[in-house]
C-alpha positions in Angstrom: 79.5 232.1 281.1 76.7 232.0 279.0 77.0 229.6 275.6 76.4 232.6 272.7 74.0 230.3 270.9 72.1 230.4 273.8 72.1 233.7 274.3 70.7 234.2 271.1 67.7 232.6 272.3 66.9 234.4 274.8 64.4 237.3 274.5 65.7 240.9 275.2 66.7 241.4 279.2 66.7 238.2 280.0 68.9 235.4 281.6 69.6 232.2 282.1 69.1 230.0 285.3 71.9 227.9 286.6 71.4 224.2 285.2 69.3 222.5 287.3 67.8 225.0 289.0 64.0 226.5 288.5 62.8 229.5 290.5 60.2 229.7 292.6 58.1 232.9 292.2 55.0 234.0 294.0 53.0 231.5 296.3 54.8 228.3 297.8 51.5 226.4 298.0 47.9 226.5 296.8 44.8 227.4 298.8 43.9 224.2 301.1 41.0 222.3 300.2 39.6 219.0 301.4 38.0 218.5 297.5 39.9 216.3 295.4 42.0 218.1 292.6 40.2 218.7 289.6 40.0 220.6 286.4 36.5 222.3 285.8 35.6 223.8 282.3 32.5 226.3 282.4 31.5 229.7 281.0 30.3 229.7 277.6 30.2 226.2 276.7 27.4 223.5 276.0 28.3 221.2 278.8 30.6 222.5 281.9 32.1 220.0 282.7 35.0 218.5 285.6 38.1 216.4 284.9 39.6 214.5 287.9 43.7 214.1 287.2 43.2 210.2 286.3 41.2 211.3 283.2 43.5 214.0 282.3 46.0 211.1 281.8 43.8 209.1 280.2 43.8 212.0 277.5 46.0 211.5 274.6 49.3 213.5 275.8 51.1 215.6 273.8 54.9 216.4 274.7 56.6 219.5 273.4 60.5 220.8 274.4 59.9 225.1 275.1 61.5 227.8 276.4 60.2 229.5 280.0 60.6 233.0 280.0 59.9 234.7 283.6 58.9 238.4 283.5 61.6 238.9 286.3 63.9 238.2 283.6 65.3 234.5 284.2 64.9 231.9 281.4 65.1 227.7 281.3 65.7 226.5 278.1 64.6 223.6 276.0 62.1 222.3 279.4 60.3 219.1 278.2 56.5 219.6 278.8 53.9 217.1 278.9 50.2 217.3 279.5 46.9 217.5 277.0 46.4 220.3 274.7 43.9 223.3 275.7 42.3 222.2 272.0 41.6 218.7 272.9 40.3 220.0 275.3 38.3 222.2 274.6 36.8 220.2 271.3 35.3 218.0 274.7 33.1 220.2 276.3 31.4 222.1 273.0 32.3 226.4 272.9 29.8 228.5 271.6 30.8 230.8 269.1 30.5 233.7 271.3 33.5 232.9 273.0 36.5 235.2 272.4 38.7 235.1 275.5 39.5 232.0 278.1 40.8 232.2 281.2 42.9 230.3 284.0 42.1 229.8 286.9 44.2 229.0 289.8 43.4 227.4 293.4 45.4 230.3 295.5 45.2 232.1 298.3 44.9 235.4 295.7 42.7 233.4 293.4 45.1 234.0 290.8 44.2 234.0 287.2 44.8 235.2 283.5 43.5 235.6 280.6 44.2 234.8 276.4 42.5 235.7 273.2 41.1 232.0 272.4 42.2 232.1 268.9 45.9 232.9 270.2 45.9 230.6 273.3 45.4 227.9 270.7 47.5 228.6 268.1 50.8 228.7 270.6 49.7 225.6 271.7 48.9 226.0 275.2 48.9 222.6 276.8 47.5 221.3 280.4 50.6 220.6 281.5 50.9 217.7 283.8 54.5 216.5 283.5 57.6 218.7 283.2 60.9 216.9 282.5 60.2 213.8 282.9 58.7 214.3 286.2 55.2 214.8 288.0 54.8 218.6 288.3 56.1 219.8 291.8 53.6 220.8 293.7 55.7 224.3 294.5 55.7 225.0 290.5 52.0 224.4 290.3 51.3 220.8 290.3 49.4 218.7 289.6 47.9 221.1 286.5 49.3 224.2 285.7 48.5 225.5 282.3 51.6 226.3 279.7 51.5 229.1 277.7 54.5 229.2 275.0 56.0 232.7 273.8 54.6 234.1 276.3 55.8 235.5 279.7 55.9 233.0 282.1 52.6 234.6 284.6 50.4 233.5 281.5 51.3 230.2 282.9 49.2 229.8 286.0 50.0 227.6 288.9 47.5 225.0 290.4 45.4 225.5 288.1 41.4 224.2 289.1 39.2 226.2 286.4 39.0 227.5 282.6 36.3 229.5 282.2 35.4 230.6 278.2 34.4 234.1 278.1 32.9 236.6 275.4 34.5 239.6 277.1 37.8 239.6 278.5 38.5 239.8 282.7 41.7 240.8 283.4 44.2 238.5 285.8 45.7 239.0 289.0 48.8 239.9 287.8 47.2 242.2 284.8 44.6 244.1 286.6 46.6 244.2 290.4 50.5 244.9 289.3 50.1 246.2 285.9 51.7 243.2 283.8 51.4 243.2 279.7 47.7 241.8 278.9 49.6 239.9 275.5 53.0 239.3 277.2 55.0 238.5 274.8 58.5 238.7 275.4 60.2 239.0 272.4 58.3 242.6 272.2 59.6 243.5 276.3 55.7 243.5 276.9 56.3 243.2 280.5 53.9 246.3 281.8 51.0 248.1 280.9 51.4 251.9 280.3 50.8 253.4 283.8 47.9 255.9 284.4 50.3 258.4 286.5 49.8 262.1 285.7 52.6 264.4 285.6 51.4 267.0 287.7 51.6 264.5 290.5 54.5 262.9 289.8 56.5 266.2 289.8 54.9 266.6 293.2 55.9 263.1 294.6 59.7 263.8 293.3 59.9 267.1 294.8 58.8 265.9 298.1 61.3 262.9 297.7 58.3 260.9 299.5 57.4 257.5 297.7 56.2 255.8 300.8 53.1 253.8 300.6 52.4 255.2 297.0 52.1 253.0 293.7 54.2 254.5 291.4 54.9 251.5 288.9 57.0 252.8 285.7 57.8 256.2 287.3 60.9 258.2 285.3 63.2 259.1 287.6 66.0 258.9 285.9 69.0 261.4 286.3 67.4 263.1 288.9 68.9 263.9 292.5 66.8 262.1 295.2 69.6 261.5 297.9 67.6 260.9 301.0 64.6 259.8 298.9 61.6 257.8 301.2 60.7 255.5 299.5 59.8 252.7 302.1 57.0 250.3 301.5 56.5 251.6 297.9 55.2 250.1 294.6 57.7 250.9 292.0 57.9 248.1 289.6 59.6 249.2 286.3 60.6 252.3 287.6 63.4 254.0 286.1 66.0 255.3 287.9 69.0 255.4 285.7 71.7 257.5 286.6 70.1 259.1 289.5 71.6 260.3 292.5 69.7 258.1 295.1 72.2 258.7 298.1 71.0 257.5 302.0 67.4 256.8 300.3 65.5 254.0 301.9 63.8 251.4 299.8 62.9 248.6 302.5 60.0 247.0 302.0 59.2 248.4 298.3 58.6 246.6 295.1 61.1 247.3 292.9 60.9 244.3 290.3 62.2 244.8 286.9 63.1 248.4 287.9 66.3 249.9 286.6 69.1 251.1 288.9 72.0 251.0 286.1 74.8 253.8 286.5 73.0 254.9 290.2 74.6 256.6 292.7 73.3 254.3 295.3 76.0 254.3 298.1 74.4 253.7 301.8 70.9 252.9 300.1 68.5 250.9 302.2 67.2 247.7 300.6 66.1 245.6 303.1 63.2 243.0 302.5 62.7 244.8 299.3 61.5 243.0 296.0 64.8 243.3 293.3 63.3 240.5 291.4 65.0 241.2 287.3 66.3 245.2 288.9 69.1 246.2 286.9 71.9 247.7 288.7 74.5 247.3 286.2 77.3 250.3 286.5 75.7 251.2 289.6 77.5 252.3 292.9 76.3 250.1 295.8 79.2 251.0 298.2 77.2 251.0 302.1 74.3 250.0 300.4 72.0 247.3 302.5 70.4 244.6 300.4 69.4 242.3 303.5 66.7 240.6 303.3 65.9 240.9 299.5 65.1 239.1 296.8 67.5 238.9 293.9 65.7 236.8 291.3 66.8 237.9 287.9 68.5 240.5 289.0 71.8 242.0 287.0 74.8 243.5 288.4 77.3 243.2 285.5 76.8 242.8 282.0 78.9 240.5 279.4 80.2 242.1 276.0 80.2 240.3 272.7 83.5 238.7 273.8 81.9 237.1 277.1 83.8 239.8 279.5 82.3 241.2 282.1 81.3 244.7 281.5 79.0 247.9 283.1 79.8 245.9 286.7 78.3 247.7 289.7 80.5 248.9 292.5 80.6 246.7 295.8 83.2 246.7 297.9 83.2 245.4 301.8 80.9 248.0 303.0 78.1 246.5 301.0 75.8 244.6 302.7 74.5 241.7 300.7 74.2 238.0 303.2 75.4 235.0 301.3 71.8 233.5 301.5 70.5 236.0 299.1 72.8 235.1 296.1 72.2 231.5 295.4 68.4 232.3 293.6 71.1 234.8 290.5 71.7 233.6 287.7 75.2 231.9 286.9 77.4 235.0 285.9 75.4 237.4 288.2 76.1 234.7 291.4 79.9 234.6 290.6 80.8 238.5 290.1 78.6 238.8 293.5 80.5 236.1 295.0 83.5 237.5 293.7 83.5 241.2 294.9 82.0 240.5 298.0 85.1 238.0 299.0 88.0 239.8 297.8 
């Protein structure tokens, strides 16, 4: 069970990975590319400039012990990180004063990037991270360069990283300006997502139907609602809030349904299957027939612990839940032994 001085480290929702272990989110691999890996600084600077990974190291390094906080709510404490400081950096190439913003840029198949206010980018002490415990930086968490961004959700931290460009306006990331994450990300604060742009006219419309398929509905309130038999197949409902609905027979396969809550849910023969549960909260939830083949269950919670390290809010699973032993392994510690538990009584 979790240590409660840990615990007190952690920011709200969020929970500790097994020892050991670090999960791997998003892309396995970066673009290919016949170029040799480098590091390319341009935008609003005096001299753009490339870095090949021998001068990186040649750099004067700078080591720092932080916490990784994922936005689908799984932590690693006390990582060692090693690399060269964004400020060294940056005091290299010459910034103009115009700049306000710099971004990351990573070698992906998505071209995936983010963004920081300069001023704050520095002053958390954003490092080029080359070296994490000890160790060259796996090429499946971003290696060789990945920037580090400390106190802030872990997608501010962006894998394979190949440019920085310093910008006077801001450009919103993949992750920002595709799924809705928190521009400032900061996870003592929750900032997780961005408040959605849904109007309530059609939402009513989309819950009266009980049709979500196909439709991006991230941060939709659904909660204590009747949807049994709700369609929701294929849908985008990150965040979405369905606590203490009645969601009996509906059929989630295929939908994004990070971060979203499920706790006290009638969800008895629910479909799940291939679906996205990354950090979904199902805590006091009723999965009996439910079907979670196939899915993902980073971060996700299915019991809670009170002050006295008990478990507490547990869903309901019983042998007519469907949930394959391949599935558990990425949960976190408690979450992976009341699973374990339940499903082989």
């Amino acid at each position: 069970m979790t240590n409660q001085n840990q615990t007190k480290r952690l920011p709200p929702g969020q929970q500790l990975v097994a020892p050991g272990k670090w999960p791997i989110i998003g892309e396995r691999k970066p673009a290919e590319s016949e170029q040799p890996w480098s590091l390319e600084i341009d935008g609003e600077v005096t001299q753009p400039t490339s870095f090949s990974i021998a001068e990186l190291q040649s750099f004067p390094q700078t080591e720092r012990i932080e916490n990784i906080h994922c936005v689908t709510r799984w932590s690693m404490l006390d990582v060692t990180i090693r690399g060269v400081l964004l400020a060294d950096l940056l005091n290299k190439v010459g910034v103009k004063e115009e700049v306000k913003f710099v971004s990351f840029v990573s070698r992906s198949e998505r071209n995936h990037s983010t963004s920081l206010l300069i001023d704050e980018a520095i002053e958390l002490g954003t490092l080029i991270a080359l070296n994490i415990n000890g160790k060259s930086l796996g090429l499946e968490h971003g290696g060789p360069i990945r920037n580090i961004v400390p106190g802030r959700y872990f997608y501010k931290s962006v894998k394979w990283l190949t440019r920085i460009d310093l910008l006077a306006t801001d450009r919103l990331g993949y992750w920002e300006a595709e799924t809705g994450y928190h521009n400032h990300a900061d996870p003592w604060k929750e900032e997780r997502y961005m408040v959605p742009s849904l109007d309530r006219r059609s939402v009513l419309k989309l819950l009266e139907s009980r049709d979500f398929s196909g439709h991006d509905l991230r941060s939709i309130n659904a909660s204590d609602r009747n949807l049994d038999g709700l369609n929701a197949r294929e849908s985008l409902l990150r965040d979405a809030n369905f606590k203490n609905a009645s969601l009996i027979g509906a059929d989630f396969s295929g939908a994004n349904l990070s971060n979203a809550h499920f706790e006290k849910a009638d969800l008895r023969q629910v479909k799940f299957i291939e679906a996205d549960l990354e950090g979904a909260d199902f805590a006091g939830a009723d999965l009996r027939g439910a079907n979670l083949t196939g899915s993902s269950l980073i971060g996700s919670t299915f019991c809670n612990l009170d002050s006295g390290g008990e478990i507490s809010a547990a869903a309901v699973i019983d042998q007519s839940t469907t949930i394959p032993p391949e599935i558990l392994p990425p949960l976190t510690p408690t979450q992976f032994e009341y699973l374990n538990s339940r499903l082989n009584q």
